[in-house]
Every structure is written in structure tokens, then in C-alpha cells.
DRENDO-1510 file (C-alpha; in Angstrom, 1 decimal, always signed):
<recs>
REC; n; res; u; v; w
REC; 1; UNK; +27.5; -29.3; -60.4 .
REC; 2; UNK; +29.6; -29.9; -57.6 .
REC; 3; UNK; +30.1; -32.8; -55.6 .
REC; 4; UNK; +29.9; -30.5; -52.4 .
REC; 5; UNK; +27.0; -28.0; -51.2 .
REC; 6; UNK; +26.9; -25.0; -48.8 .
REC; 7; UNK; +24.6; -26.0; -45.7 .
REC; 8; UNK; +23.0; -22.8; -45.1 .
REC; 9; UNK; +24.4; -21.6; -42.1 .
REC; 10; UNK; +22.4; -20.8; -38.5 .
REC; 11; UNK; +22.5; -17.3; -37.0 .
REC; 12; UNK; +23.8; -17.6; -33.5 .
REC; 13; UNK; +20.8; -17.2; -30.5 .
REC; 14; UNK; +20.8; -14.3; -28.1 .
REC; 15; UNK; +22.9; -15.4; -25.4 .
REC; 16; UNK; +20.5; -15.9; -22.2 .
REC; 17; UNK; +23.0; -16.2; -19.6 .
REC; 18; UNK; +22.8; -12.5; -18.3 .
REC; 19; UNK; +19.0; -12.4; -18.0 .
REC; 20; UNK; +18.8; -13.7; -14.5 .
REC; 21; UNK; +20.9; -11.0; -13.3 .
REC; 22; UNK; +19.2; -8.4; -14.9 .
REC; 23; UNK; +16.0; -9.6; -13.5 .
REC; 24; UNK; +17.8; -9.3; -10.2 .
REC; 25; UNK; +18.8; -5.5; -10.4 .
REC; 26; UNK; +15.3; -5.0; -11.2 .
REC; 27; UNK; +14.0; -6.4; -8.3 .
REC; 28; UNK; +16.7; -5.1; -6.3 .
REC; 29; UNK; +16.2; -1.7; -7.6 .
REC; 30; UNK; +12.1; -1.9; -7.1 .
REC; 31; UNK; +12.5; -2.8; -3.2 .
REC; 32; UNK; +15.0; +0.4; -2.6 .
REC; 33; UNK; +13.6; +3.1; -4.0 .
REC; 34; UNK; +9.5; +1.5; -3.1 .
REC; 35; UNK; +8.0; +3.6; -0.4 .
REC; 36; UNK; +4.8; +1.5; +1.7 .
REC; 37; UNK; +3.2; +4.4; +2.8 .
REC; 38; UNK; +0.9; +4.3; +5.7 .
REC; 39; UNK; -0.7; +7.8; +6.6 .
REC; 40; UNK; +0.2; +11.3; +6.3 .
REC; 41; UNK; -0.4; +12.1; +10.6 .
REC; 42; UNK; -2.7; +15.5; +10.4 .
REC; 43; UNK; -2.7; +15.7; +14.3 .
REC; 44; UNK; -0.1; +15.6; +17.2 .
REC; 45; UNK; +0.3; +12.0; +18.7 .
REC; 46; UNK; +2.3; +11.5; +22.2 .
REC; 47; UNK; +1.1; +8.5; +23.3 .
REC; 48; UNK; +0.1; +7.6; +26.5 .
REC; 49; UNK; +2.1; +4.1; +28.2 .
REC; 50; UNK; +0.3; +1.2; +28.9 .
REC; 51; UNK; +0.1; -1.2; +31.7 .
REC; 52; UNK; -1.2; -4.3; +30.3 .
REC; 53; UNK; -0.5; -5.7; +26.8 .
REC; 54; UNK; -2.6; -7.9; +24.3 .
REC; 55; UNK; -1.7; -9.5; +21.1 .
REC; 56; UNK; -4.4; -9.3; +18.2 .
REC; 57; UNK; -4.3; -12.0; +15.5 .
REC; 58; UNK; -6.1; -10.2; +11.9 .
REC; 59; UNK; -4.5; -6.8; +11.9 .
REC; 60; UNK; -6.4; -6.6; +8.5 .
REC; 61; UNK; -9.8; -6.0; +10.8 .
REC; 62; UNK; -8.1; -2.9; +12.0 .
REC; 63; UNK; -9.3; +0.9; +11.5 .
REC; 64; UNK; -7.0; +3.5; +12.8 .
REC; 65; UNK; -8.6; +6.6; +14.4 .
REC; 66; UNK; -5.8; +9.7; +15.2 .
REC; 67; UNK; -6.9; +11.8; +17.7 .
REC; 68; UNK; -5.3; +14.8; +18.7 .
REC; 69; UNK; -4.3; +18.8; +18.4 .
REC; 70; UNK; -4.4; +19.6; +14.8 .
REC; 71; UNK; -0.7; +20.3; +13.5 .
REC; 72; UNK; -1.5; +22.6; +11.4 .
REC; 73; UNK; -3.5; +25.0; +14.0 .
REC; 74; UNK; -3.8; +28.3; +11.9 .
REC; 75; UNK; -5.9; +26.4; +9.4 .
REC; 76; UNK; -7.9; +23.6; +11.6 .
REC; 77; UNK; -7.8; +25.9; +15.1 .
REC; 78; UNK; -6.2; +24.1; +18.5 .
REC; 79; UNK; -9.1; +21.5; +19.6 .
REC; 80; UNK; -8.5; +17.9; +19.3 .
REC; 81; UNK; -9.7; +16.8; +15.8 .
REC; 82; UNK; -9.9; +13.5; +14.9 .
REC; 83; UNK; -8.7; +12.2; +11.8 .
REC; 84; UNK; -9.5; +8.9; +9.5 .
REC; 85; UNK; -7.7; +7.9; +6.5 .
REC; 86; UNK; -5.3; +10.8; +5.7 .
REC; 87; UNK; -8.8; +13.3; +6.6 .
REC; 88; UNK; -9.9; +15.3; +9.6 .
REC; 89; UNK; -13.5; +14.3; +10.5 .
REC; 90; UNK; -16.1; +15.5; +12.7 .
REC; 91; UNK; -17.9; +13.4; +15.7 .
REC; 92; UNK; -20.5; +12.7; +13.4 .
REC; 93; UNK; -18.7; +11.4; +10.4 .
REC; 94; UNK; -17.6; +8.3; +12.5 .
REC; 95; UNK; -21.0; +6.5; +11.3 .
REC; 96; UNK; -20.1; +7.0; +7.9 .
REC; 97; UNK; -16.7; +5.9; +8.1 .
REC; 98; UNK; -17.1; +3.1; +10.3 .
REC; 99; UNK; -19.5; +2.0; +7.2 .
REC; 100; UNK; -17.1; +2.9; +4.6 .
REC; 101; UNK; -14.2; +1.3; +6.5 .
REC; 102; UNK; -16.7; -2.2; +6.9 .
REC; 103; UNK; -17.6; -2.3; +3.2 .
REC; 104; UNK; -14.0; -2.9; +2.6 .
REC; 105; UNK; -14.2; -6.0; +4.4 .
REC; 106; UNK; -16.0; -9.3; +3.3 .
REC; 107; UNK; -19.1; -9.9; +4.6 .
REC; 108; UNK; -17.9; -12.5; +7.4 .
REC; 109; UNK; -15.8; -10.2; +8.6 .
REC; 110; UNK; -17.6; -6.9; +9.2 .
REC; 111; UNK; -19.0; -7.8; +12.7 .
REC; 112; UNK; -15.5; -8.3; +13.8 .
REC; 113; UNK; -13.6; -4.6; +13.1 .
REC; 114; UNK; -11.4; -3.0; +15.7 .
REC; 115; UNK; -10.9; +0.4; +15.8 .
REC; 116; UNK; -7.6; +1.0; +17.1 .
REC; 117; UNK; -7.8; +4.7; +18.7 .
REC; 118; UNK; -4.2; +6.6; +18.7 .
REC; 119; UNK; -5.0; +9.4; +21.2 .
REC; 120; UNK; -3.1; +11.7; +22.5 .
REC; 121; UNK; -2.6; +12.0; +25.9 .
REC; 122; UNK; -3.3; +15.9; +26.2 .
REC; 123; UNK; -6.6; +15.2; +24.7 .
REC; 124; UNK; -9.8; +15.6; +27.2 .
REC; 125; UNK; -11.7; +12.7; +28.1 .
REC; 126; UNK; -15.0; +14.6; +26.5 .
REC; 127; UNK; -14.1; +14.0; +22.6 .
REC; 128; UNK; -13.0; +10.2; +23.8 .
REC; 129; UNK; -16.2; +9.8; +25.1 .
REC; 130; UNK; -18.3; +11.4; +22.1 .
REC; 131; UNK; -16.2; +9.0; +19.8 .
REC; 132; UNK; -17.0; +6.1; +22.0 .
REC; 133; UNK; -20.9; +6.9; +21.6 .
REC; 134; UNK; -20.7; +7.4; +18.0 .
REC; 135; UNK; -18.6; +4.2; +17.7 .
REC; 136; UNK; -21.0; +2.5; +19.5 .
REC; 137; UNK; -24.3; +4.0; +17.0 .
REC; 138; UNK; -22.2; +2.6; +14.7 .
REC; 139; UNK; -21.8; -0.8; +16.1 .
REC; 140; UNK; -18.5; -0.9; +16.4 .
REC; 141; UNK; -18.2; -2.6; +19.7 .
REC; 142; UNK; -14.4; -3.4; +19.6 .
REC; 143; UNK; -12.3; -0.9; +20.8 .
REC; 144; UNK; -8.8; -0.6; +21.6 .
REC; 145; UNK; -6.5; +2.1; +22.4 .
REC; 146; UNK; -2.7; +2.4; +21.2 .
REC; 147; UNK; +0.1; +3.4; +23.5 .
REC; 148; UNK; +3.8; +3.3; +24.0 .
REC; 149; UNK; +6.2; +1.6; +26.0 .
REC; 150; UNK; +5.6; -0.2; +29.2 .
REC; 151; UNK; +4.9; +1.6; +32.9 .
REC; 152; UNK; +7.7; +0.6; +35.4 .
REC; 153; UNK; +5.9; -0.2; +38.4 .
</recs>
């Protein structure tokens, strides 16, 4: 035998040094081409201007209701329609979405929802006002409504 023996040799590891860039152009590529989508708008919205402002603290307790002429009018007519998560609703499917929309929320919580109403400024004051009663059957006592920039006095 001889005096000398082979020491079995180690296989060289996978190199580790580019992973963190990888990982990087992931992410990088993720955040590009990611779209957040909101809603798809069903109805015309010109927004009135406002004259007083107010800050809310938990957008999470907020319900959007679109109001206005349908933009597709060969299909849904001209009248104001209102529309609630991506769908046009009637008057009377408020109480059932206000429901729907407080189920989402924890049990704390479902006494304080806003509906934020985005209405038109074309639109009447008599389909405001039928949304208001139904809003309030529904016990939905906090109301706000959206608008644009600020009136020059």
C-alpha cells in the first residue's frame, strides 16, 4: 500500500452571491407591471366643488356609491343610475348592499360605515334624496359627499 491516500475530494457549492439580485428584479418586476385596481366607473362623474373640507381617519370604513348618467346609454337608457361595486343598482338594492358592504367589516366596526357618495353634479336632487331615505332604512347614518377642487370665494 502506499504511504499516501487520496482524500476524496468536495464538489464545489452553488455560488449564492447573485441571489439577492435576482430576488431584486423579481420584486422590481412585480411592482411595474402590478395593476391596484379600484373600479371600473359605469356612470359619468363631474364632480361638483366644495367649500369646506374634512379629513377622515379609517378610509377602510368607506363604501363608495357613483351616481350618475349611465355611459353606456343605449343599453342602461339616460337617467341617473347608481352604481356599487363595479354594478348598477336600483334604489332599492341600497339595503342589501349597505348589508353586504357591513358584513365585510368586523363587528365593532359596522355601526361606524361612511358612504362616500360621488354624484354628479347634473344629477337631480330627487334620486339623492331617494338614496338618502334608503341609506337611512338601512342605518347608514354617515354620509358624505365627494367633490373636487376648492371654490374661490
Amino acid at each position: 500500500m502506499s504511504k499516501f491516500k487520496k482524500k476524496p475530494k468536495a464538489d464545489p457549492g452553488v455560488s449564492t452571491a447573485s441571489l439577492p439580485d435576482i430576488v431584486f428584479m423579481l420584486l422590481f418586476f412585480f411592482m411595474v407591471t402590478t395593476v391596484l385596481r379600484e373600479q371600473d366607473l359605469l356612470v359619468e362623474q363631474r364632480l361638483p366643488q366644495m367649500t369646506q373640507l374634512q379629513k377622515l381617519e379609517k378610509k377602510t370604513l368607506i363604501s363608495y356609491l357613483f351616481v350618475g348618467k349611465p355611459k353606456n346609454t343605449s343599453l342602461y337608457g339616460t337617467e341617473p343610475r347608481i352604481q356599487a361595486n363595479d354594478v348598477l343598482i336600483g334604489t332599492k338594492d341600497i339595503l342589501l348592499w349597505v348589508n353586504q358592504e357591513k358584513d365585510k367589516l368586523s363587528e365593532a366596526e359596522r355601526d361606524q360605515i361612511t358612504i362616500s357618495m360621488k354624484a354628479d353634479r347634473e344629477v337631480k336632487m330627487g334620486p339623492i334624496s331617494d338614496i338618502q331615505f334608503e341609506l337611512r332604512e338601512a342605518d347608514a347614518r354617515k354620509l358624505m359627499y365627494a367633490s373636487t377642487g376648492k371654490v374661490e370665494n
